[in-house]
C-alpha positions as CSV (number, residue, x, y, z in Angstrom):
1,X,-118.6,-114.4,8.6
2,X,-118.3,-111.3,10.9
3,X,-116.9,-110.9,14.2
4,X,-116.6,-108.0,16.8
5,X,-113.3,-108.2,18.8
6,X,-111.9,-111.1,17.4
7,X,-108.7,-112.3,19.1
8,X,-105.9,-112.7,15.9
9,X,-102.4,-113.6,17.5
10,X,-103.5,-113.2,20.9
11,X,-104.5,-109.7,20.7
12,X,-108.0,-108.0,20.4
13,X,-108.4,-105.9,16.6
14,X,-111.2,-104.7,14.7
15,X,-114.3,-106.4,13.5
16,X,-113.3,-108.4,10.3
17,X,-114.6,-110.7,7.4
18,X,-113.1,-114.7,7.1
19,X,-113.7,-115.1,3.3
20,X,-112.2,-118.1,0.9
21,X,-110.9,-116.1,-1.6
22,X,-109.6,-112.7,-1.4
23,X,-111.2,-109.6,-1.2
24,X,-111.1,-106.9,-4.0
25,X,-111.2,-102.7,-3.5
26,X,-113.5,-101.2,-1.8
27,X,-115.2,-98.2,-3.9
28,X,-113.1,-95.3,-2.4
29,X,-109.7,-97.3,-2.6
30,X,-110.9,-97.7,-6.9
31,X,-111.1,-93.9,-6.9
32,X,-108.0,-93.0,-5.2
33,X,-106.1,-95.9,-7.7
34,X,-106.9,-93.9,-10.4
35,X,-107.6,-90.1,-9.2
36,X,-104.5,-89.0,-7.0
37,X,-102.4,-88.5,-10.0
38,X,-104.7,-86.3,-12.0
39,X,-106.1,-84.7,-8.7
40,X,-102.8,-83.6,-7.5
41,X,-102.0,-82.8,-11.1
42,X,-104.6,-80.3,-11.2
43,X,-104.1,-78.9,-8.2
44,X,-100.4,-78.3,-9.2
45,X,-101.3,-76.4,-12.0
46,X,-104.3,-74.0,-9.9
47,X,-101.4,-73.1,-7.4
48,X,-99.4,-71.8,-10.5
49,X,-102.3,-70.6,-12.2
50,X,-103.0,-68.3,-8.7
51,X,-98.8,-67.7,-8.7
52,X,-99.0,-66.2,-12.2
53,X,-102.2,-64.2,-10.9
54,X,-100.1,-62.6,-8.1
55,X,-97.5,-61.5,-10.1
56,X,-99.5,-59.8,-12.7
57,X,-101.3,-57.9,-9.4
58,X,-97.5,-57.3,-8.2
59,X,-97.0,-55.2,-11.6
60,X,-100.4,-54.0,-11.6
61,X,-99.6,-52.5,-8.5
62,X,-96.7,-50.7,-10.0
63,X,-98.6,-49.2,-12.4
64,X,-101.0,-47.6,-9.7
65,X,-97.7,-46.3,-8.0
66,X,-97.3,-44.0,-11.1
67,X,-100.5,-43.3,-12.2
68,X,-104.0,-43.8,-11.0
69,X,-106.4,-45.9,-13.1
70,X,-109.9,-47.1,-12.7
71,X,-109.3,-50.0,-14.8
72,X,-106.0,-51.0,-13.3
73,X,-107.7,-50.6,-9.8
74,X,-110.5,-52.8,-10.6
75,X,-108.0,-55.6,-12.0
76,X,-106.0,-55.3,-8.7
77,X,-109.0,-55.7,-6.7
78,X,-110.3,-58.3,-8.7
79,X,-106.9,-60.5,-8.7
80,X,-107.2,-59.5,-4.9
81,X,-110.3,-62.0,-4.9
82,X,-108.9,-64.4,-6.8
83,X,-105.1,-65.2,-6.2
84,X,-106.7,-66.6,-2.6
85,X,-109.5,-68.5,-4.2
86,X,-107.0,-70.3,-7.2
87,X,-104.6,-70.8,-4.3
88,X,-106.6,-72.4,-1.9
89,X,-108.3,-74.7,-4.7
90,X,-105.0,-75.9,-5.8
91,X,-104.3,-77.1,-2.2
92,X,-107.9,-78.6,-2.1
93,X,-106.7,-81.0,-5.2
94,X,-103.4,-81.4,-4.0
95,X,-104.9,-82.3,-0.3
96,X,-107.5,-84.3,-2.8
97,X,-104.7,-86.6,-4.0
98,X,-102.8,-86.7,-1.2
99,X,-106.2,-88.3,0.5
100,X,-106.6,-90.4,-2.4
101,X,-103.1,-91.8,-2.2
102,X,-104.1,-92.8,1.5
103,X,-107.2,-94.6,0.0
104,X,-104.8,-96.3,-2.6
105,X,-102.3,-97.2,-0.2
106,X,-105.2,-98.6,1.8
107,X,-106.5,-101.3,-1.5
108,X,-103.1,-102.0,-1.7
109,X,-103.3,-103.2,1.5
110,X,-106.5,-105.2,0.9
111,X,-106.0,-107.0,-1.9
112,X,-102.0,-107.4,-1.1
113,X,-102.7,-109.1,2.4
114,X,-105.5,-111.5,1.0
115,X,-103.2,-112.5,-1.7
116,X,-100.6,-113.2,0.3
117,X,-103.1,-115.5,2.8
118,X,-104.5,-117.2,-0.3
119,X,-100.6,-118.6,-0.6
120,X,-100.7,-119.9,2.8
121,X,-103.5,-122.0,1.9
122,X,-106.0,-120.7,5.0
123,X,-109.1,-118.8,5.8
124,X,-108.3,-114.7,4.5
125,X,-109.0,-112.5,6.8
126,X,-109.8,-109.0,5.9
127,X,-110.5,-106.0,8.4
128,X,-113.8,-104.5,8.0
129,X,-113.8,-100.8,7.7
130,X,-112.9,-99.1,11.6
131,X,-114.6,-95.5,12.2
132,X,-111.7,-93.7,11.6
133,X,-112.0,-94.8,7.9
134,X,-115.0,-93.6,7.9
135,X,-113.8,-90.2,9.5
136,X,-111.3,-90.0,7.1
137,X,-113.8,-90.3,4.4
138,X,-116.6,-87.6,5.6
139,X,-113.9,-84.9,6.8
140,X,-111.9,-85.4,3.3
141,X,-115.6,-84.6,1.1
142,X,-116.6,-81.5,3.8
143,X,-113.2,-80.4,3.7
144,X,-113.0,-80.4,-0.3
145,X,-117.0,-78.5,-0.5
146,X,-115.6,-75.9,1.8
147,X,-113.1,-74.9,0.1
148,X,-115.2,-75.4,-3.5
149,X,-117.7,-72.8,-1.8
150,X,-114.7,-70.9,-0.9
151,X,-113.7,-70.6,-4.4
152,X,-116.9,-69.7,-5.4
153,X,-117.1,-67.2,-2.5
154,X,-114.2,-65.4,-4.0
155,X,-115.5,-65.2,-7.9
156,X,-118.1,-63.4,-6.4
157,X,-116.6,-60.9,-4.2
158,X,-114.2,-60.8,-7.3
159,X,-117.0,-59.6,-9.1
160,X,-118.0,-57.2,-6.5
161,X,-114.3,-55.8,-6.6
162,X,-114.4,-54.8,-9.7
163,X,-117.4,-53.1,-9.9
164,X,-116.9,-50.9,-7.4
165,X,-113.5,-50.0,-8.5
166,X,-114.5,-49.9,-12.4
167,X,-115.5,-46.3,-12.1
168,X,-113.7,-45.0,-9.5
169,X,-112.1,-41.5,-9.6
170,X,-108.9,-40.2,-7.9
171,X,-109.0,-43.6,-5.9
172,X,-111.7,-43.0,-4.3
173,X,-114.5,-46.3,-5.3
174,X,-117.1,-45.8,-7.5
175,X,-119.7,-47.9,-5.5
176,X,-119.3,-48.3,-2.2
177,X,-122.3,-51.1,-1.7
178,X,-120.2,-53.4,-4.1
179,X,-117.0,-52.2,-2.5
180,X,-118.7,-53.4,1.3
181,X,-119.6,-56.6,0.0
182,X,-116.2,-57.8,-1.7
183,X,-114.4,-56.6,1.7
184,X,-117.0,-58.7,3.9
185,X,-116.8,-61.7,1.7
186,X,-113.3,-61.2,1.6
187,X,-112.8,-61.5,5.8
188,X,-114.7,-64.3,6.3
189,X,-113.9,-66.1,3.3
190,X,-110.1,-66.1,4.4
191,X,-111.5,-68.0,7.9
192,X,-113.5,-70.3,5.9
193,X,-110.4,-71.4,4.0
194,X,-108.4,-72.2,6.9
195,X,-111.1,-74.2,8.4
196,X,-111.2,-76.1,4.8
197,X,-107.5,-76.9,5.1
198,X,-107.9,-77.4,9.1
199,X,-110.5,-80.0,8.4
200,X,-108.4,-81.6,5.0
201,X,-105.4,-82.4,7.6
202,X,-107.4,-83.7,10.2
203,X,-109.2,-86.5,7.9
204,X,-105.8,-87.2,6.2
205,X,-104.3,-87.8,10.6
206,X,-107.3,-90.2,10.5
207,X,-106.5,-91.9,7.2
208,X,-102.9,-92.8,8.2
209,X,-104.3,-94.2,11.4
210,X,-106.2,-96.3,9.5
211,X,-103.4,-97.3,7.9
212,X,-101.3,-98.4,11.3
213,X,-104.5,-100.2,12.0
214,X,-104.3,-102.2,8.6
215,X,-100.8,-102.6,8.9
216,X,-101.2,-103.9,12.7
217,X,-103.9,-106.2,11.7
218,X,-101.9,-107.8,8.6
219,X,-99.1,-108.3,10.9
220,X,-100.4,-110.2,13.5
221,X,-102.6,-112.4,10.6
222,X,-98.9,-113.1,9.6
223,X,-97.6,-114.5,12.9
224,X,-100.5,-116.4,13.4
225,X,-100.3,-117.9,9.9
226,X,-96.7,-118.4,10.6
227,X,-97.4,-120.5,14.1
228,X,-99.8,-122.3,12.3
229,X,-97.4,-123.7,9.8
230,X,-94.9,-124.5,12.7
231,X,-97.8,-126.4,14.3
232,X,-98.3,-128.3,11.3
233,X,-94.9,-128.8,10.2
């Protein structure tokens, strides 16, 4: 059974489901059991993948300082593109498994508190999904295919980079249309990623607060199991 409103411990919470037995993961809270490690693995390893990028463009950058060279050129340009686009891919994973830890923590949550209502020997009571689950949910999947187009963004305006540096002479670029096209997508790529993180941090603020909202409901299920064993007793 269903009910809007319902008054648990004297105080109005969430819609909610009175089942007999306990109530397993929800799809999302399965995912993030088993995909914050390797998602915040993964992004680990893009964030030094995008370091070790930078620091060949640092040396790369040395070389130019001595002696001009179309080919170096191209590379820095190219490594221009795509330090930013490794970077910001690696914080999509690691913001990925962060999230995901928030729906694991979430299933804990769920199956924990019914378990522990089961013991008590009464009706389990388990809080239907509240909007800002739901929130959390859509902002965390727009966030991570912003950033995905992002990255893809950048691979191309990487490719644009180097062509028009490939052929350059004395510094100056070799194809100027190319050149224009890796410098626009370039701007307002770099906006696009900050709205991707922007929106990442907003739906994670809206996954903790459905976490005070589980842990709220859990705790007043407990006092009101609690009085009803005084009453009983």
């Amino acid at each position: 059974m269903t009910t809007t409103n319902t008054q648990v411990f004297g105080h109005t919470v969430g819609r909610y489901q009175e089942t007999e037995e306990p109530q397993g993961r929800l799809l999302p809270q399965t995912l993030g059991h088993y995909l914050w490690g390797p998602m915040a693995a993964m992004g680990i390893m893009l964030v030094f993948a995008a370091f070790g990028m930078a620091i060949a463009r640092s040396q790369l950058t040395v070389d130019l300082s001595k002696e001009f060279s179309a080919v170096d050129k191209a590379n820095l340009e190219t490594l221009g593109q795509l330090v930013p686009g490794f970077m910001f891919l690696g914080f999509a994973m690691i913001f990925a498994g962060i999230s995901f830890s928030v729906a694991r923590i979430l299933g804990v949550f769920r199956t924990g508190g019914g378990l522990v209502q089961e013991a008590v020997g009464k009706g389990i009571k388990t809080p239907v999904m509240p909007i800002t689950a739901w929130i959390f949910l859509g902002g965390m999947m727009m966030a991570m295919m912003v950033l995905v187009f992002a990255f893809i963004g950048h691979i191309y305006a990487a490719t644009q980079a180097h062509d028009a540096w490939i052929n350059a002479t004395a510094g100056i670029a070799g194809n100027e249309a190319a050149l224009g096209r890796a410098e626009t997508w370039g701007t307002w790529l770099e906006g696009l990623r900050r709205f991707g993180v922007g929106l990442y941090l907003v739906s994670i603020a809206f996954g903790l607060a459905t976490i005070i909202k589980v842990i709220r409901f859990q705790t007043l299920r407990i006092k009101e199991l609690a009085q009803g064993k005084q009453a009983t007793a």
